[in-house]
C-alpha positions as CSV (number, residue, x, y, z in Angstrom):
1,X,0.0,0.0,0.0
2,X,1.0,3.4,-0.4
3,X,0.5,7.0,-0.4
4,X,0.2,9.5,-3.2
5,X,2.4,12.8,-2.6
6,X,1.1,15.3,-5.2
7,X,4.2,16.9,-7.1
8,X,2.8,18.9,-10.5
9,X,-0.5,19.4,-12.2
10,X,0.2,20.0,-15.7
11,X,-1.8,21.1,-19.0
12,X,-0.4,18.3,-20.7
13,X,-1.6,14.8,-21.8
14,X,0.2,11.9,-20.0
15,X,2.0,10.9,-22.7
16,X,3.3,14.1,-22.9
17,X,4.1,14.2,-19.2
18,X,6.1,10.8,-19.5
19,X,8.1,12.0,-22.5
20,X,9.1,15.1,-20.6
21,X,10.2,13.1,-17.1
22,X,11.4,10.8,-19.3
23,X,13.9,13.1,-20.9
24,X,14.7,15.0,-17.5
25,X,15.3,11.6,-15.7
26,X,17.4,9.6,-17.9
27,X,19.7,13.2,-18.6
28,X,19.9,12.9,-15.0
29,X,21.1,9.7,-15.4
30,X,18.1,7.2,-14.3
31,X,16.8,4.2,-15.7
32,X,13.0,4.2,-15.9
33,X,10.9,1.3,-16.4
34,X,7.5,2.0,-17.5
35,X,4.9,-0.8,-14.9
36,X,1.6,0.3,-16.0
37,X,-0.3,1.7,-18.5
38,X,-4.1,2.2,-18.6
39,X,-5.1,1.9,-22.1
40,X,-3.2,-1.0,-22.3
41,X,-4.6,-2.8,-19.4
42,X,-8.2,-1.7,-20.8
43,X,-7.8,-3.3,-24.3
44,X,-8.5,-6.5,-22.7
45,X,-11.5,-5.2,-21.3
46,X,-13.1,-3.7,-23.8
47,X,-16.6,-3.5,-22.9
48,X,-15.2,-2.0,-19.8
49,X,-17.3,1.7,-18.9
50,X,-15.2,4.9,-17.6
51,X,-16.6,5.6,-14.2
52,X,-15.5,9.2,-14.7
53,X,-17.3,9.0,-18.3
54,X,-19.6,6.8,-18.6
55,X,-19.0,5.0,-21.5
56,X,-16.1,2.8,-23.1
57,X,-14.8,5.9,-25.0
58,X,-13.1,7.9,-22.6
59,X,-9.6,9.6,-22.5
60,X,-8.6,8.9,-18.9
61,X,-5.3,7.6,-18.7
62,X,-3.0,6.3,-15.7
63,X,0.8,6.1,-16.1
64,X,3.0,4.0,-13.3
65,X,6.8,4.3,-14.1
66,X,9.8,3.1,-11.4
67,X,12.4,5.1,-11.2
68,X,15.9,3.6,-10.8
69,X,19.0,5.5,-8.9
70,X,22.3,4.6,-8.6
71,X,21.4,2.3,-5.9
72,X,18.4,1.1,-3.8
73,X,14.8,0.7,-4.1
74,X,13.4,2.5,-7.1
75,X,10.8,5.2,-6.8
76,X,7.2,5.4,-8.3
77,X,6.1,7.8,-9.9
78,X,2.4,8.1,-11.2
79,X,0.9,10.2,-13.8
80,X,-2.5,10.2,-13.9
81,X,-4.7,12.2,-16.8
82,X,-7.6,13.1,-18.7
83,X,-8.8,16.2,-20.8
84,X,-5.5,17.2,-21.7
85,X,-4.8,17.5,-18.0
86,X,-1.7,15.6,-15.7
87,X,-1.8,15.2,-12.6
88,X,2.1,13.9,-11.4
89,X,2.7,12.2,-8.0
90,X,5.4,9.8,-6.2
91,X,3.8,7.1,-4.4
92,X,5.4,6.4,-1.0
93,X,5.2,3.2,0.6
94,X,3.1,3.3,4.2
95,X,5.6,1.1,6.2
96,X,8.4,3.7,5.1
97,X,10.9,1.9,3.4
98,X,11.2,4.4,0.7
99,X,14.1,5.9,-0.9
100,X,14.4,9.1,0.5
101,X,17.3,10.7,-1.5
102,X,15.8,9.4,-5.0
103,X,12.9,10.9,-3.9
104,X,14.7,14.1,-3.0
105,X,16.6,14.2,-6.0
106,X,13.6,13.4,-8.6
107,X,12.2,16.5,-7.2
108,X,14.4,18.4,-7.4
109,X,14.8,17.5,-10.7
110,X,11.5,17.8,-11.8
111,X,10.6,21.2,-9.6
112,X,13.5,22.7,-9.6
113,X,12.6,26.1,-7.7
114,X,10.3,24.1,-4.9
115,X,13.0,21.8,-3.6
116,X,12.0,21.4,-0.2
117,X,7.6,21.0,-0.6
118,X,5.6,19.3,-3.4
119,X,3.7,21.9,-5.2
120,X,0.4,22.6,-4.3
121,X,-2.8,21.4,-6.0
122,X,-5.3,23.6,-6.8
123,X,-8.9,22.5,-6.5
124,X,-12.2,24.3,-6.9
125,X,-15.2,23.5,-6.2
126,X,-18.6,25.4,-6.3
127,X,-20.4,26.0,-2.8
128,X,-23.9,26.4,-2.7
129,X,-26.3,27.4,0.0
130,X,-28.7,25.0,1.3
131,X,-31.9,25.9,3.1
């Protein structure tokens, strides 16, 4: 089990989001091995409906990718999308055996000027009065 630390919300698809960490990452000289894919895992599904749709023709889209230091446990990463929209997060193991300074480092990497906090997540929502 683990738990999702938001890093980056970006108006991107997750394609586009992989390609880009991707080419940051392995500059930076980790390995990156790719673990799920969504639209993959849905072809053998196919009468399968979106819950966030409705229907079996939907553009949601989730993205699981280890990322491998220099030496031990890799880190996961998870991009999650739809609508042209990316939501990036590292998934940290609940029992805390996770690797700190990748972790460190991959931010750092990715959020270069907010080294020390992930960056923030902004949601809205609509309020409305009840009587």
């Amino acid at each position: 089990m683990s738990t999702i630390m938001p890093l980056l919300v970006l108006d991107q698809t997750c394609e586009q989001v992989l390609a880009w960490i991707n080419g940051k990452l392995t500059d930076a000289n980790f390995r990156l091995v790719k673990t799920f894919d969504l639209h993959v895992a849905r072809q053998a599904h196919p009468n399968c409906l979106c819950p966030q749709h409705g229907t079996d023709d939907c553009n949601c889209q989730m993205i699981v990718v280890l990322v491998y230091g220099h030496q031990g446990d890799p880190a996961t990463l998870v991009i999650h999308g739809q609508e042209g929209r990316a939501w990036l997060s590292l998934a940290i193991p609940v029992n805390g055996h996770s690797n700190q300074h990748l972790e460190v480092a991959i931010r750092r990497i990715l959020m270069p000027h907010r080294t020390d906090v992930p960056a923030p997540i902004e949601v809205t929502h609509e309020t409305h009065a009840t009587v």
